[in-house]
C-alpha positions in Angstrom: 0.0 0.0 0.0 1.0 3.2 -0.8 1.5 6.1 1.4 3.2 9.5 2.6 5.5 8.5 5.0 7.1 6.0 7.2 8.7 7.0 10.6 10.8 4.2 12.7 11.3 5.1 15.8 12.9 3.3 19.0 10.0 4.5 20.9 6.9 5.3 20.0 4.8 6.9 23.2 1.1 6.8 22.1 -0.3 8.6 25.4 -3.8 6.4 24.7 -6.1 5.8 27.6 -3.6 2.7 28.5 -0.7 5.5 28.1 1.4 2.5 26.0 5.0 3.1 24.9 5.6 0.9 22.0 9.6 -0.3 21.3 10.9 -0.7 17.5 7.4 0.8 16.0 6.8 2.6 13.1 4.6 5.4 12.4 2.4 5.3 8.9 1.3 8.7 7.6 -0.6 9.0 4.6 -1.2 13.2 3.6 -2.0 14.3 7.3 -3.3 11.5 9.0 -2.0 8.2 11.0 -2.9 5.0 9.5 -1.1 2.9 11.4 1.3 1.9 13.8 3.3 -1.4 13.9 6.3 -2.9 14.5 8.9 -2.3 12.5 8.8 -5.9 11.4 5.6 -5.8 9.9 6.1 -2.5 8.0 7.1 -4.1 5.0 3.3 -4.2 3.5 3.6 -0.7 3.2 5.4 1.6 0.4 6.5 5.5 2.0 7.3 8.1 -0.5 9.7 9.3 2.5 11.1 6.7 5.2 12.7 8.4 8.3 14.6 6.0 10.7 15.2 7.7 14.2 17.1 4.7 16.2 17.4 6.6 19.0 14.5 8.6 19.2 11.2 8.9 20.9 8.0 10.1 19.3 5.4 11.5 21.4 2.0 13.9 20.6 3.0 17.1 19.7 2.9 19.8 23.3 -0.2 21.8 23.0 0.5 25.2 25.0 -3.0 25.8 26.7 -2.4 29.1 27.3 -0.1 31.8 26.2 0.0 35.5 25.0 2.6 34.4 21.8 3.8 38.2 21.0 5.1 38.7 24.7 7.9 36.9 23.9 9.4 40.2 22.9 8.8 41.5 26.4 11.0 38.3 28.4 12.7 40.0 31.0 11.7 43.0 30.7 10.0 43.5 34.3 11.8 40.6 36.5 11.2 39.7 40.4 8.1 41.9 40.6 4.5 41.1 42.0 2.0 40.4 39.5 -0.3 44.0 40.1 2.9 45.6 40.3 4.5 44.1 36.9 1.0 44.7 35.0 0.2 47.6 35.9 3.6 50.0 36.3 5.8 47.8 33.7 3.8 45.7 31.0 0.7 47.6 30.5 2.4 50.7 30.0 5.2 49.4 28.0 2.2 47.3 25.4 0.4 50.6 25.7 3.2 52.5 23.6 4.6 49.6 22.0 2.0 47.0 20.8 1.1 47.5 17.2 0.6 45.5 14.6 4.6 45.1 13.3 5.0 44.3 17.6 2.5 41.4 17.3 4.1 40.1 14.0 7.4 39.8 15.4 6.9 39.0 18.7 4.5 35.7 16.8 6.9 34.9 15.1 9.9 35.0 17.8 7.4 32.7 20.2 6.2 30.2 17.4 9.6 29.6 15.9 10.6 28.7 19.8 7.2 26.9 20.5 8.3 24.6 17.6 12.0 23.9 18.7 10.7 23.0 22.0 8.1 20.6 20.8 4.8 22.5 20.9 2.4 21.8 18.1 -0.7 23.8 18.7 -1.2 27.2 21.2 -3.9 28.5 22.8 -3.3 32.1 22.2 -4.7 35.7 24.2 -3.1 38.9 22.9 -4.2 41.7 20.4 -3.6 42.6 16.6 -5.0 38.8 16.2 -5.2 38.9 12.2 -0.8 39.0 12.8 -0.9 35.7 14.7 -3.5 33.9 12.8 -0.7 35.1 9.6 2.2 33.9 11.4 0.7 30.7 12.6 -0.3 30.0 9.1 2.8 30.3 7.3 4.6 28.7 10.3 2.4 25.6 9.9 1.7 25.2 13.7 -1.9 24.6 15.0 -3.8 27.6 16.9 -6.2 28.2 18.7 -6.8 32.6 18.9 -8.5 34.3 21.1 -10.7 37.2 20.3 -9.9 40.1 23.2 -12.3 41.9 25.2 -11.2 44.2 27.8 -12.9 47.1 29.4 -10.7 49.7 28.2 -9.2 51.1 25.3 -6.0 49.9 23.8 -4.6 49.8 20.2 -6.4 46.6 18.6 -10.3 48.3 19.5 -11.4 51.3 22.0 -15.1 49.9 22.6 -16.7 46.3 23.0 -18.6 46.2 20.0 -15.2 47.2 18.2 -13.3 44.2 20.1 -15.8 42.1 19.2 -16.9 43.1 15.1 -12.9 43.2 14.8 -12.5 39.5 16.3 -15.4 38.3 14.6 -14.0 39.6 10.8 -10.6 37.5 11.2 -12.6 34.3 12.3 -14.3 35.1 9.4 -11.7 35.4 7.0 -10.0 32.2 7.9 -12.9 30.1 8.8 -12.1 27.3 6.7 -8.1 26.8 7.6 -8.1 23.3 9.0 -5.3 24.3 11.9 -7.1 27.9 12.8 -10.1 27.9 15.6 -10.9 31.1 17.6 -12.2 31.7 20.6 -13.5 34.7 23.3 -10.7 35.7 25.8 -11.9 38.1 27.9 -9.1 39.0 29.7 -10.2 38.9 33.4 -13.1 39.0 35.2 -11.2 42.8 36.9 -10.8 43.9 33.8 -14.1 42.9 32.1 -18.1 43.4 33.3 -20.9 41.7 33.5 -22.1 43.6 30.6 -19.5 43.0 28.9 -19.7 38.9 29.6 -24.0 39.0 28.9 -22.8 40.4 25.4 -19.9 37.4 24.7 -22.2 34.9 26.0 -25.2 34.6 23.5 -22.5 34.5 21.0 -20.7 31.9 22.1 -23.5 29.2 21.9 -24.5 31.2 18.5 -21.0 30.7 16.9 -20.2 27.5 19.1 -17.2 29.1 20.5 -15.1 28.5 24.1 -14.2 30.8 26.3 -10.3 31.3 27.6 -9.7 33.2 30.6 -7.5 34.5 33.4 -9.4 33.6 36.8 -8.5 32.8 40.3 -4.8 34.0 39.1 -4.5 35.3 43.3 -6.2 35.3 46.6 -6.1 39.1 46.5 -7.8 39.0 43.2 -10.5 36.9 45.0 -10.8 38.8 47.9 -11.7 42.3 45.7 -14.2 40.2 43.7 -16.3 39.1 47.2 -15.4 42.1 48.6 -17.1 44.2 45.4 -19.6 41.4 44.5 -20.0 39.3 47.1 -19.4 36.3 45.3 -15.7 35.0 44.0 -14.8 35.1 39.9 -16.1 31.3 39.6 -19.5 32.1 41.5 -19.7 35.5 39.0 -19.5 33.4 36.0 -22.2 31.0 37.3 -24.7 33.3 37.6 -23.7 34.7 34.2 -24.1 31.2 33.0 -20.8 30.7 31.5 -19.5 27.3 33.4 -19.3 24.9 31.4 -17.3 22.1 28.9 -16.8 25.4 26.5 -14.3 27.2 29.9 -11.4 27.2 29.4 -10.0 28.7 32.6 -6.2 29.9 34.0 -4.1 29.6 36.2 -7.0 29.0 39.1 -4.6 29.2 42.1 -6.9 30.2 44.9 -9.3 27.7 45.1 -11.5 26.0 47.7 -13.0 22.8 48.3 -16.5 24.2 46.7 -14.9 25.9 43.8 -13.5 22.6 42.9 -16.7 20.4 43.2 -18.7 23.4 41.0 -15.5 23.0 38.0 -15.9 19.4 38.6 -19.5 19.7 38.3 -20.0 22.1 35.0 -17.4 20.2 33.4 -14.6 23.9 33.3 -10.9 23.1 31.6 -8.6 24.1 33.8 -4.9 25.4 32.6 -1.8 25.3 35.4 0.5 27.6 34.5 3.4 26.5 36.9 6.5 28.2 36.7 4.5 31.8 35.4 2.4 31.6 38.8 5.9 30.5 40.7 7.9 33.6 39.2 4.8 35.9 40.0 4.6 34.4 43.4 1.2 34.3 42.6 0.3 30.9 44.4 -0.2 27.1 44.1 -2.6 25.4 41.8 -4.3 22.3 43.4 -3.5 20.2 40.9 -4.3 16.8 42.9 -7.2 17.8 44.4 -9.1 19.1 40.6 -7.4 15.7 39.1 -9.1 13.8 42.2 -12.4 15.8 41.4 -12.4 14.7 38.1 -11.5 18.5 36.9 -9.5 18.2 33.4 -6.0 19.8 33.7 -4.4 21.2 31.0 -0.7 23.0 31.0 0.4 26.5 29.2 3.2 28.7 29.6 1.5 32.1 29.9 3.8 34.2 28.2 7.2 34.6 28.2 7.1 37.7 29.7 6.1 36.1 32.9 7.6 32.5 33.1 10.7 33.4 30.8 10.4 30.5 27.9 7.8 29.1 26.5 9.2 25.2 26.7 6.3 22.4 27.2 8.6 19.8 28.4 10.5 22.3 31.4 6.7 23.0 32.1 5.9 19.5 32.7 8.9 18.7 34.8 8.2 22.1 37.1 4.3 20.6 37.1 5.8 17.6 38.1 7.7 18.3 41.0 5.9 21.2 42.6 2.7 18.8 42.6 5.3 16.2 44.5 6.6 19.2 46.9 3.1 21.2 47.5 1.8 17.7 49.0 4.5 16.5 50.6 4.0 12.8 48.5 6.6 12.0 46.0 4.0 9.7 44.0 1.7 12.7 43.1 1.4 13.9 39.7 3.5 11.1 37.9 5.8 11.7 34.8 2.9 9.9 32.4 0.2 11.9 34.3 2.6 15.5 33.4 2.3 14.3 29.7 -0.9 13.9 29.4 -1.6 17.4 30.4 0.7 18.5 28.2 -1.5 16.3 25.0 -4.6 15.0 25.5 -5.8 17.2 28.2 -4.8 19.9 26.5 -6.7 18.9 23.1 -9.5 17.9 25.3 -9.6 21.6 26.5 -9.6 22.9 23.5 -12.0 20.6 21.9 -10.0 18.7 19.6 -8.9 15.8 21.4 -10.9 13.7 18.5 -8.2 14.9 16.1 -4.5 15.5 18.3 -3.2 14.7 21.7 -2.3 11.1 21.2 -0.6 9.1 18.9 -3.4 6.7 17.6 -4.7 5.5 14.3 -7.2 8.2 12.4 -5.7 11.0 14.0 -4.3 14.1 12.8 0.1 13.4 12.7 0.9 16.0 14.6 3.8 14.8 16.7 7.5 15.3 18.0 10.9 13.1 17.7 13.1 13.4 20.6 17.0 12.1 20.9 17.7 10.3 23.9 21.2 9.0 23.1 23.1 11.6 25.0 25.3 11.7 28.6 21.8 13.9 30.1 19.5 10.9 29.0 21.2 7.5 29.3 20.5 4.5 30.2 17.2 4.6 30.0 14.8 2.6 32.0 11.2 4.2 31.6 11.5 7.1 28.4 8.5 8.4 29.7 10.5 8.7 33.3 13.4 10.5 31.2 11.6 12.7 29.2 9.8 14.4 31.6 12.5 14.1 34.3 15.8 14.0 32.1 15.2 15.6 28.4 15.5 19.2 27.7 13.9 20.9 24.7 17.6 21.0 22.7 17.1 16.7 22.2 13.9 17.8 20.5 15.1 17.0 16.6 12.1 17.1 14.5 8.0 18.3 14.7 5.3 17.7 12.3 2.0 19.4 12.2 -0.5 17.3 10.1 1.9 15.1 8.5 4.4 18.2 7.5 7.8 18.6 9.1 8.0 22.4 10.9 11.6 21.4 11.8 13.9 19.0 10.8 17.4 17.9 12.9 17.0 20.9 14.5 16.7 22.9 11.4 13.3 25.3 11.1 11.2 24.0 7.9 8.6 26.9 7.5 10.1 30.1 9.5 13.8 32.0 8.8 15.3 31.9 12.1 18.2 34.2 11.3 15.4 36.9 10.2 13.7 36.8 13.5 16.5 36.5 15.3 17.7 40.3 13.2 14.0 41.7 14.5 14.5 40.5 18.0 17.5 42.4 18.1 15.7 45.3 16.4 13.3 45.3 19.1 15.5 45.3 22.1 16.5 48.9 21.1 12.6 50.0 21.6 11.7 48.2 24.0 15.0 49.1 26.2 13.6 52.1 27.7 10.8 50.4 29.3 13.4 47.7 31.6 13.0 47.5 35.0 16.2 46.4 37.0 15.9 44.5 40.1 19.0 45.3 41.5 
């Protein structure tokens, strides 16, 4: 039989509902699907226009990034060791505020997708501005994405009213409707920064236009505090009676939580996204990640943006998921390496809706997926690859990514994006954005 492509790989780690690794396997692509997976052995029934051999590799679902703001990336380290009120409001509002155009969004996209690619992501979740840049970028990268149409209660450069955030928003889902690895959704950005008006006006669309909702929520205790204090119910129990919790939530970073804000998620079926080492380097609090799993809560895993965190690397996320799970609980068998990858892939997808076409590695999905190289001094011998990639790995190993059977990167080498180009704009940009850095020390 004839098809696209033929990937042997040492291991092949399938994340399906029995989380199997398979040894000396080979991946059958035919355009952008998986068609099969079997040993190596029995692979000779097939004829691949391509064959790639990887002897020392593991494939694994491609990293889908739950929740970021992609153009930020041009803002890393700009406002370091700061509390989160503080670093919004007197550093990164005021520096997006003069900054954040259209030509900022472009090349900050591009500076976070090229790195979301060598570090093994294959689909974002994205919340920023200028959204028509991103979709552009994403496109010609090749990468999957998810974009989020902002609404925020005051003015900035993308729209000045709601109706202008949301006719804007609703003209680029429009205009790239049918691209297969495009889907939008609302992001309001906060339930401080947005109202109820505001939320009454997003929320007839959303079961109009069949759209999810991404937002920031339960980020702080203060931030919960001032809601009950102003409203006299927390974010979570806001949204309720704005009848917004449910399957189509998609909510972040939820670090001040209590037992009954964790049965209602549990209850309406809300996505939750841990942003680990962002809410960490904000000091911003502990997401109880055991107790929502417990609950039956879905758990996805983003980066936030790299303003905050300062990467946007998947598999560094994991681990820090990992092991603050371990040290929060004082229980070294919480939050296992499979359980870390999962959020990372098929809770992720699930979140996002799409788990019936990414997140694992199974036959009639879409073959988006990542090839890692284990055979180096940081990750041998090897006893359990899932064990060593979450524990062991770092994103350099990462060697090649496909998104729907094409190849974004190659040994290391970018496929669809010119990294010596965004590397020049990078440098452009620190010369603007210079003026706005806040030293720590």
């Amino acid at each position: 039989m004839q098809v696209t492509h033929q990937i042997n790989a040492r291991w092949i780690i399938t994340v399906d509902s029995n989380n199997n690794v398979l040894e000396h396997h080979s991946l059958i692509i035919q355009n952008d699907v998986i068609v099969d997976i079997l040993p190596q052995s029995a692979a000779s029934k097939y004829t691949p226009e391509q064959t790639t051999t990887l002897n020392n590799h593991a494939l694994f679902p491609g990293l889908i990034n739950a929740h970021t703001h992609a153009s930020m990336s041009l803002l890393k380290g700009l406002a370091d060791d700061i509390p989160l009120q503080e670093w919004l409001n007197e550093h990164i509002w005021p520096a997006e505020t003069a900054l954040a155009d259209e030509v900022f969004v472009k090349d900050g996209a591009e500076l976070a997708i090229a790195e979301m690619i060598k570090s093994g992501t294959t689909c974002f979740n994205d919340m920023y501005f200028f959204i028509d840049q991103t979709a552009e970028v994403a496109i010609q990268a090749g990468i999957r994405a998810h974009i989020g149409i902002p609404v925020i209660d005051f003015p900035t450069r993308w729209a000045t009213t709601l109706d202008e955030y949301i006719s804007k928003g609703l003209a680029v889902r429009d205009r790239y409707i049918n691209d297969k690895l495009l889907s939008f959704t609302f992001s309001p950005h906060a339930t401080y920064t947005v109202s109820d008006k505001s939320f009454k006006t997003i929320q007839p669309l959303m079961d109009e236009l069949a759209m999810p909702m991404h937002i920031h929520i339960h980020e702080t205790r203060s931030e919960v505090d001032k809601a009950i204090a102003e409203h006299g119910v927390s974010p979570l129990e806001r949204l309720e009676k704005l009848d917004l919790l449910g399957p189509e939530l998609i909510s972040v970073h939820m670090t001040a939580l209590s037992k009954s804000d964790i049965q209602m998620l549990a209850t309406y079926g809300v996505n939750v996204v841990h942003c680990p080492e962002s809410n960490l380097k904000l000091a911003s609090g502990f997401c109880p990640v055991l107790a929502l799993i417990d609950a039956g809560v879905n758990v996805a895993l983003g980066t936030d943006g790299s303003a905050s965190n300062n990467d946007i690397d998947m598999l560094g996320e994991m681990r820090t998921a990992a092991l603050l799970a371990k040290g929060a609980t004082n229980n070294a068998d919480a939050l296992p390496a499979y359980q870390a990858l999962r959020m990372a892939t098929i809770n992720g997808a699930k979140a996002l809706g799409i788990d019936d076409k990414v997140g694992t590695l199974e036959i009639n999905k879409q073959a988006d997926f990542v090839a890692i190289d284990l055979n180096s001094i940081e990750t041998q011998p090897v006893y359990d690859v899932i064990s060593t990639l979450i524990y062991s790995a770092n994103r350099s190993q990462i060697s090649d990514v496909w998104v729907a059977g094409k190849q974004l990167m190659a040994s290391r080498q970018l496929t669809t994006m010119d990294e010596a180009a965004i590397l020049e704009k990078a440098k452009q940009w620190h010369e603007k954005v210079s003026p706005f850095h806040h030293q720590s020390y």
